[in-house]
N, C-alpha and C positions, 0 to 999 in steps of 0.2 A: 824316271821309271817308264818304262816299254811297256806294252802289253796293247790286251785290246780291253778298253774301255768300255763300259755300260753302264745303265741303273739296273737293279735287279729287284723287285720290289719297293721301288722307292730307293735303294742304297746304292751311291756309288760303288763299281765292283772293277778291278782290275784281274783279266785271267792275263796269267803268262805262260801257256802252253802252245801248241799252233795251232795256226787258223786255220785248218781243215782240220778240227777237230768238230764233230757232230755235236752240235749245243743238246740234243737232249742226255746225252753221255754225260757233259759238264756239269747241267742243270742236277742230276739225279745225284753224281759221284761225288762231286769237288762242292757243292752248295748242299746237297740234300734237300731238292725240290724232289720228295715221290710222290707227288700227284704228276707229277709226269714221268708217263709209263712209256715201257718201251710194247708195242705191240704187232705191227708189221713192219717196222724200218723200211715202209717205202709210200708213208705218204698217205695211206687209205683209209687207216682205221681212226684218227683222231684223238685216238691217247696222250699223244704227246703231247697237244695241241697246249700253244701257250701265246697272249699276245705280245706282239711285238710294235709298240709303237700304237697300239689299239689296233691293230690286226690279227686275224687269228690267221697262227700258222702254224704247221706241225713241224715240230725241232725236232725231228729224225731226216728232213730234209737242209737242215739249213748249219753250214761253216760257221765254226764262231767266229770267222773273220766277216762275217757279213753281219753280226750285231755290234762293231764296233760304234761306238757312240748314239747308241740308239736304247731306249725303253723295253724292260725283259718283265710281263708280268703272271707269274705264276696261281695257283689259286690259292699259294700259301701266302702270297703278300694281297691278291684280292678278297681271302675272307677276311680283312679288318676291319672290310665296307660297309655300312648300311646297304649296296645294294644287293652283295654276296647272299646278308641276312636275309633279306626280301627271296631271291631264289631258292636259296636253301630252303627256307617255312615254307615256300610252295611246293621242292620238289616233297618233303617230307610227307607234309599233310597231301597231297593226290598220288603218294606210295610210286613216285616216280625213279625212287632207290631198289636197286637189289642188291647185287656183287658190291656196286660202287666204282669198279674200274673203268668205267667212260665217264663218270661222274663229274671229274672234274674237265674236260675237253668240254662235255654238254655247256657245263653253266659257261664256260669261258666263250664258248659259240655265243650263246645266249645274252652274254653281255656286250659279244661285240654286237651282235644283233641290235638290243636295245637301246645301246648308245647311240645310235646313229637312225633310229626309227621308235620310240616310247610307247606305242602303239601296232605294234604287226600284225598281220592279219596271220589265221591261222597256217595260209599255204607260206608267206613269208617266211613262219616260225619254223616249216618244215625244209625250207630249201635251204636257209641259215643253219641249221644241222644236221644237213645231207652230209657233210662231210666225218660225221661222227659216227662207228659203227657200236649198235647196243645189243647184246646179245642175250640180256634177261628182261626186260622189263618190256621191253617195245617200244614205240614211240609214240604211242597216243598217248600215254600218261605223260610222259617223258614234253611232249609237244604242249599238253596242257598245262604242267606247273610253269612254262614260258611264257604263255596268255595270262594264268591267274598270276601269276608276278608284275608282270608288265601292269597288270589294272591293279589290284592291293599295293603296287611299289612306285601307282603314281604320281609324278613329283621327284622321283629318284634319278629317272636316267633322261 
């Protein structure tokens, strides 16, 4: 069997369409990941945003030939986590929700964030999702549930 290979939440996934086909077109249409939005199709707004390999990246920018045997994780396979739950009761309880449509790019910022730092300071927290735009809520709330998660979810990441 041909195709390009991945995991996609944990599941092996074989697509057989072509590799310049825009992963967040795949992710949404042919899997039905809609936490990834389609919002500028060029990279800026962080909608799309999903990691790859534990990187965040925005799949409005990236070939499915370029996730050929690599790790796709959406925030429909990352809510299963303990650490999801942790950001979530944080964005919730400091009202860091409105619309919800950057909602999930943020927390997926935020996890690569904190996997790789369990502790950030708060200019960290704000440069780690510089690349996400929020257009209700702002970002001090938004930047706070990142800190009170990171200290209530330590031990998680």
């Amino acid at each position: 069997m041909n195709g390009i290979r991945f995991r996609l939440n944990g599941k092996d996934t074989c697509y057989e369409g072509s590799a310049a086909d825009r992963l967040l077109d795949i992710l949404r249409d042919e899997y039905d990941m809609k936490s990834v939005k389609c919002g500028c199709k060029e990279g800026e707004c962080g909608a799309c945003a999903v990691l790859i390999d534990g990187v965040l990246v925005n799949s409005c920018c990236v070939a499915m030939g370029a996730v050929d045997s690599h790790e796709i994780l959406t925030v429909e396979g990352y809510r299963e986590t303990a650490r999801f739950e942790a950001l979530s009761k944080a964005f919730a309880d400091l009202s860091a929700v409105q619309c919800g449509f950057c909602i999930p790019g943020m927390i997926l910022a935020a996890e690569a964030l904190l996997s790789k730092n369990a502790h950030p300071t708060e200019q960290e927290v704000r440069t780690a999702l510089s690349g996400n735009i929020c257009r209700c809520t702002g970002y001090n709330a938004i930047v706070n549930a990142v800190l009170n998660a990171a200290k209530e979810g330590d031990g998680l990441w």
